[in-house]
C-alpha positions as CSV (number, residue, x, y, z in Angstrom):
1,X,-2.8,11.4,33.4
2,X,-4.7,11.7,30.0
3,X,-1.5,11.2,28.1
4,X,-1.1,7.4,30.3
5,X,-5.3,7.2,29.7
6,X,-4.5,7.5,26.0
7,X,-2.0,5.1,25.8
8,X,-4.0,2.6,27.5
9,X,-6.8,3.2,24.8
10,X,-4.3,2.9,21.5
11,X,-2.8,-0.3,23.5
12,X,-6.5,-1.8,23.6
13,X,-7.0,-1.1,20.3
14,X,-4.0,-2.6,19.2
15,X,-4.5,-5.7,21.4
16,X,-8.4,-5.6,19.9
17,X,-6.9,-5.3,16.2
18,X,-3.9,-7.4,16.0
19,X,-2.1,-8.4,19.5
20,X,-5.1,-11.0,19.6
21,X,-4.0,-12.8,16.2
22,X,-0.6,-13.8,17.5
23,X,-2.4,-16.3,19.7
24,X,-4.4,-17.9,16.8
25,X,-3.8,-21.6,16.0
26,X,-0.3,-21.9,14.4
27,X,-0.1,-22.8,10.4
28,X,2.7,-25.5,11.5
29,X,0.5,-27.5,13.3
30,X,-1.3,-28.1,9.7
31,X,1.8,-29.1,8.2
32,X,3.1,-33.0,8.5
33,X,5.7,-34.3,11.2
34,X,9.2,-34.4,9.6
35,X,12.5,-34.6,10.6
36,X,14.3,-31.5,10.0
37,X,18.5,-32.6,8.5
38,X,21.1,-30.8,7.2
39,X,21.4,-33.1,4.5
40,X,17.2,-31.9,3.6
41,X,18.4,-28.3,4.1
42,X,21.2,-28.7,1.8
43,X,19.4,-30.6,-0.9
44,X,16.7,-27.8,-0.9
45,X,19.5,-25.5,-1.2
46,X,20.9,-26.8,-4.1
47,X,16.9,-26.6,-5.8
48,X,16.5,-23.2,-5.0
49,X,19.6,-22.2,-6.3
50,X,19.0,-23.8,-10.0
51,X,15.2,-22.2,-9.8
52,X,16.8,-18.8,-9.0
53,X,19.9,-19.0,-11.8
54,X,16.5,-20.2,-14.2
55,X,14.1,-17.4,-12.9
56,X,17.3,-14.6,-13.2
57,X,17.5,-14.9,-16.8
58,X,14.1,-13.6,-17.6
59,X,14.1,-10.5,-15.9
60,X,15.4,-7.3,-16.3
61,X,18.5,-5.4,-15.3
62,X,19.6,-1.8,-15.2
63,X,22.6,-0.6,-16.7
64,X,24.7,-2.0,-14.3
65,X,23.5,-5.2,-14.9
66,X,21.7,-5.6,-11.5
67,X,18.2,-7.1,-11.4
68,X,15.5,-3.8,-11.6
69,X,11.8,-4.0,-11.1
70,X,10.1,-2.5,-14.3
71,X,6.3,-2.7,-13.8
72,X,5.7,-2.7,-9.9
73,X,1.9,-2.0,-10.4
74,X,1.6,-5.5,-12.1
75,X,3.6,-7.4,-9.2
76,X,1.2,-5.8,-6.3
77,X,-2.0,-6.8,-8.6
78,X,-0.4,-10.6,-8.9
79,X,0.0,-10.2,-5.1
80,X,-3.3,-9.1,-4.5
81,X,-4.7,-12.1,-7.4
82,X,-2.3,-14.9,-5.4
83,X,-3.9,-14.0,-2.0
84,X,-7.6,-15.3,-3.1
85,X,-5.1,-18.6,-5.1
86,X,-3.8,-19.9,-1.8
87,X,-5.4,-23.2,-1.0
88,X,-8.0,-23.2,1.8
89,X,-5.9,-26.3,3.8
90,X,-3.1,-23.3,4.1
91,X,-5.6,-19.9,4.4
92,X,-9.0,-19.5,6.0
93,X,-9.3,-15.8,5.8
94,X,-10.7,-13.9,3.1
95,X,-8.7,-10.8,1.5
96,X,-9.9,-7.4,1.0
97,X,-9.4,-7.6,-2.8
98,X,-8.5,-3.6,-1.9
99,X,-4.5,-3.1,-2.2
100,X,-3.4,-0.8,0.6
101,X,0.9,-1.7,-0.5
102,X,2.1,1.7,-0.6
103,X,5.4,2.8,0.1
104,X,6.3,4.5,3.2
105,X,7.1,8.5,3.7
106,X,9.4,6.8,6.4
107,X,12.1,5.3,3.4
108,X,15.4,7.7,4.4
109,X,14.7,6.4,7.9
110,X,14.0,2.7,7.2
111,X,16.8,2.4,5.3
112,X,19.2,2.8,8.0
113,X,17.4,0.4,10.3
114,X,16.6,-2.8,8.2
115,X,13.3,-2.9,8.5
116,X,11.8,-3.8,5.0
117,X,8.0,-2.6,5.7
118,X,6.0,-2.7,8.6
119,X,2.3,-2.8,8.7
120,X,-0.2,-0.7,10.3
121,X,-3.5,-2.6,12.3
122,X,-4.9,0.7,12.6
123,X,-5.1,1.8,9.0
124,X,-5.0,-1.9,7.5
125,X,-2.0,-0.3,5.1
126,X,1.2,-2.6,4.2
127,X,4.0,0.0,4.0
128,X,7.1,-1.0,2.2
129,X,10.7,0.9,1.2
130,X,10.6,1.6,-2.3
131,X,14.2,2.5,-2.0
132,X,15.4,-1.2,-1.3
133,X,17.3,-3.4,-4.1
134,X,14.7,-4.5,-6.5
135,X,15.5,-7.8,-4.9
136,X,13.8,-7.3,-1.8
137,X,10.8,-5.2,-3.4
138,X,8.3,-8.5,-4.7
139,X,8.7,-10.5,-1.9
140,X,8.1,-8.0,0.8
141,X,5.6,-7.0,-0.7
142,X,4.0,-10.2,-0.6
143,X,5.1,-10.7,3.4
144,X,3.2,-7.7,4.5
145,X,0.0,-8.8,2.3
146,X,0.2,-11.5,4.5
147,X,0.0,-9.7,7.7
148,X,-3.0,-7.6,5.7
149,X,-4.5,-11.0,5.5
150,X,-4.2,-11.5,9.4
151,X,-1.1,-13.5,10.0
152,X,0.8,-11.5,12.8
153,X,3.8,-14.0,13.1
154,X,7.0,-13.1,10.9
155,X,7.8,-16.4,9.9
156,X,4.4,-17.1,9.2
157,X,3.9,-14.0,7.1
158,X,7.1,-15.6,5.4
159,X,5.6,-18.3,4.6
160,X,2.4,-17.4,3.4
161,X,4.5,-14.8,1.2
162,X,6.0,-17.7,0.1
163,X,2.7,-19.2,-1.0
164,X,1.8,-15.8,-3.0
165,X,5.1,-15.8,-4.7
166,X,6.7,-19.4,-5.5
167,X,4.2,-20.2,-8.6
168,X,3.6,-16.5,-9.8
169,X,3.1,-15.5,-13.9
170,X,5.1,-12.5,-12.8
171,X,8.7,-12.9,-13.3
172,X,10.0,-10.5,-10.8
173,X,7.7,-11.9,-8.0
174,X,8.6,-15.1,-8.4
175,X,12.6,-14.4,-8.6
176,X,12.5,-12.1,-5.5
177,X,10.3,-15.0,-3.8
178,X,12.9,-18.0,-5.0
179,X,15.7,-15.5,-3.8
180,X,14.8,-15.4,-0.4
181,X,14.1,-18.8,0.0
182,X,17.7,-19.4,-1.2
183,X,19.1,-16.7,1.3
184,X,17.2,-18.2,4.4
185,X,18.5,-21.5,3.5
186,X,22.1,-20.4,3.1
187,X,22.0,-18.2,6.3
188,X,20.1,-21.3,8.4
189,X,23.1,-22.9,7.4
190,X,25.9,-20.6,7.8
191,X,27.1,-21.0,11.5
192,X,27.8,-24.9,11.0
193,X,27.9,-25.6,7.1
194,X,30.1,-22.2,6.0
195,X,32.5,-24.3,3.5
196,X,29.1,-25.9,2.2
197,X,27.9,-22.1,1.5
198,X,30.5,-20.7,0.4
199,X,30.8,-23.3,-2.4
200,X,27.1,-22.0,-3.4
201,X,27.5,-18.3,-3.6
202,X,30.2,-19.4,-5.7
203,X,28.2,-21.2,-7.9
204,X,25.9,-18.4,-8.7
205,X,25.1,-17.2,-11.8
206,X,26.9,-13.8,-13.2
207,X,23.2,-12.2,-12.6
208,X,22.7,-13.4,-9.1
209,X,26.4,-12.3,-8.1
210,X,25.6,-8.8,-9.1
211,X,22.2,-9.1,-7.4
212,X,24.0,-9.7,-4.1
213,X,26.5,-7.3,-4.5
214,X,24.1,-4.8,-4.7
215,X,22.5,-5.8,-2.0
216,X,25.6,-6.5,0.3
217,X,26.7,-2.2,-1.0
218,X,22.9,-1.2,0.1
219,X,23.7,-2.7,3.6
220,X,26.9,-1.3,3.9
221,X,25.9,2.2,3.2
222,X,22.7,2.1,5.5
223,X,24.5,0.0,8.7
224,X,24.8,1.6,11.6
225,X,23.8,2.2,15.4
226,X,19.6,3.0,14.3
227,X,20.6,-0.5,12.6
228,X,21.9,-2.3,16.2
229,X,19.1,-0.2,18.1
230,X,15.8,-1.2,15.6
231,X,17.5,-5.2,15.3
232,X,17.0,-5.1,19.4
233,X,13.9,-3.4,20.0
234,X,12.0,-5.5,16.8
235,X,13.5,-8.8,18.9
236,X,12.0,-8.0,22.0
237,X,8.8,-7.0,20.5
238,X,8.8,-10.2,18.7
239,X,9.6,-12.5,21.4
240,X,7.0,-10.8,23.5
241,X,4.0,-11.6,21.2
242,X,5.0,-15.5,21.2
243,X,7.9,-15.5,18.5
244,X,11.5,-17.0,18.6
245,X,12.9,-13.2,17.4
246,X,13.9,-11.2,14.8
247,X,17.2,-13.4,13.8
248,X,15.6,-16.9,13.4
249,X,15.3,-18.6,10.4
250,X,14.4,-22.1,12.1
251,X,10.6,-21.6,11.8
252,X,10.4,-20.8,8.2
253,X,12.7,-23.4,7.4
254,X,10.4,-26.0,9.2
255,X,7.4,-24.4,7.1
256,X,9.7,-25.0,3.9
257,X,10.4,-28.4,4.7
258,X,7.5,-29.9,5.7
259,X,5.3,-28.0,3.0
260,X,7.6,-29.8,0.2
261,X,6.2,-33.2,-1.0
């Protein structure tokens, strides 16, 4: 009985702290009416992919020639810097000007599910795996600082991410931000358009194929059934606090779409 008393009580909280905020107004309905096409999808492919083969070239690379993170502190202060930078139209809330990005004592495990951080409403920390491709590092960084800043919704913590990162002094942030927005485009377009994105991968530069590949080895070596069983649990709890699930890409790519000019 005090064990289902308790739960009840960390359940309020949680509604009290968070579960409230995925009810809020939704940042789309700021954004313009525009038709969504493939051909629009395609042409911001083809931008992304020249900002990332740009970006590439000015940062640094291990001795495998992969893309490695050299100064993390200065990324999650340009995270923290960007958050205040975002133009009221987009964010009416106020950030803590504290960073709470640390990375989790949960990496071994997260690893093996593909979940790239999480964060916590009760301790108002972003937790992150440090163990991820230093191609994933910046921008998730910058997601969960969104969530810190109280956008609950994935895709809207994508977005606002997006925001932090797309104009950022910091090299790395900006190329793991421009790389994502290239992956989401490819992989919106990949059930209908694969010829379309296979002729882009193929275009990528040296750097960026040696990016991916470490990234595609990462995945292989973490897949497996925690994988399958944290993909279905994460889409169920997404689609029961008003989101479309964890394999959508839809959303963001309205946000992109109707954000550009």
């Amino acid at each position: 009985m005090r064990g289902l008393i308790a739960l009840n009580i960390l359940y309020l909280m949680y509604q009290v702290s968070w579960g409230m905020l995925y009810f809020q107004q939704p940042i789309l309905d700021k954004l313009p009416e525009k038709e969504i096409t493939v051909e629009e999808v395609k042409r911001l492919t083809l931008v992304y992919l020249e900002k990332c083969k740009k970006t590439r070239t000015l940062v640094n690379e291990d001795d495998r020639g992969v893309f490695i993170i050299t100064d993390l502190p200065s990324i999650k202060a340009e995270v923290l810097s960007n958050q205040v930078k975002i133009p009221s139209y987009w964010n009416n809330k106020k950030g803590t000007g504290v960073s709470t990005l640390k990375p989790s004592l949960f990496e071994p495990v997260m690893s093996y599910t593909g979940i790239l951080g999480y964060y916590n409403p009760f301790t108002a920390e972003a937790q992150y795996n440090a163990t991820l491709p230093s191609t994933y590092v910046p921008f998730t960084l910058a997601h969960e600082s969104a969530h810190q800043l109280g956008y609950a919704r994935e895709q809207e913590a994508n977005f606002i991410g997006f925001l932090i990162g797309e104009k950022a002094r910091n090299t790395d942030l900006k190329y793991s931000t421009q790389y994502f927005v290239l992956k989401t485009l490819l992989h919106s377009l990949a059930e209908n358009e694969r010829v379309f994105v296979n002729e882009i991968i193929m275009q990528y530069s040296p750097e960026m194929k040696r990016d991916r590949l470490a990234e595609k080895l990462f995945v292989k070596k973490h897949e497996g059934l925690l994988d399958d069983f944290f993909g279905f649990t994460n889409d169920l709890f997404l689609k029961s606090n008003q989101q479309e699930g964890s394999i959508t890409y839809s959303y963001f790519i309205d946000f992109l779409i109707r954000y550009q000019p």
